[in-house]
N, C-alpha and C positions, 0 to 999 in steps of 0.2 A: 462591771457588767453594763452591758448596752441597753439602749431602753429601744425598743421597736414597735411598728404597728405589724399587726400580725391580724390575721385571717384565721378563721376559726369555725370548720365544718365538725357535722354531727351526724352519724345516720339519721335518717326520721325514721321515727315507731310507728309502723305502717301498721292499719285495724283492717280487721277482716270487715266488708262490705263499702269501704269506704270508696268515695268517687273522686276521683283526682284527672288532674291534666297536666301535661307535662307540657314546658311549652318550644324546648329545641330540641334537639338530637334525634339521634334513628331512632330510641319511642317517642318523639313527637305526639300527642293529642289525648284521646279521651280514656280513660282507664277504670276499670272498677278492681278495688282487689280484694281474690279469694281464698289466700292463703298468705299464712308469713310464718317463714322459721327463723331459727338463727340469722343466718346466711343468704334465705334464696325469700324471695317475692312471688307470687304468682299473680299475675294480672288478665284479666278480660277485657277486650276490644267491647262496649258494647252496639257496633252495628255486625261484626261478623261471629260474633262470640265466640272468634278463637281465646285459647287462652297459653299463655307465654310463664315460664319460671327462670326469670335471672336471679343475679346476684344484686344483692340492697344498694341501690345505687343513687336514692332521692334525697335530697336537701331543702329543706322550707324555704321556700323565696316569700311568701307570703300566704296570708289565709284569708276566703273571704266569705262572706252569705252571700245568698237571694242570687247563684249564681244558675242559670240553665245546665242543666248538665244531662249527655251529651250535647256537646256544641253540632256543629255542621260537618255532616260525615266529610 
């Protein structure tokens, strides 16, 4: 058997009211979220308070305090 380094993703367990930022892709920025099932997410923009249900798609890069949250629309 081979010995490798290997990479190793996890969904994150997303809580209902929590405030996150995403920081590439097409959700790029500020997020609150309002719902979690199995499968789907639901997140609010909070400067237009639309609200979006994808599928669980986040990975912890890191976690921090004392952070502004929303940043600059």
């Amino acid at each position: 058997m081979e010995i490798h380094d290997v990479t190793l993703f996890k969904p994150y367990p997303f809580r209902m009211g929590q405030k996150i930022t995403i920081e590439d892709g097409p959700r790029k920025g500020d997020w609150e979220v309002v719902a979690v099932a199995d499968r789907k997410v639901k997140l609010r923009c909070p400067f237009s308070h639309r609200e979006f249900d994808w599928n669980r798609f986040c990975y912890v890069v890191e976690e921090k305090t004392g952070v502004q949250w929303p940043g600059k629309e």
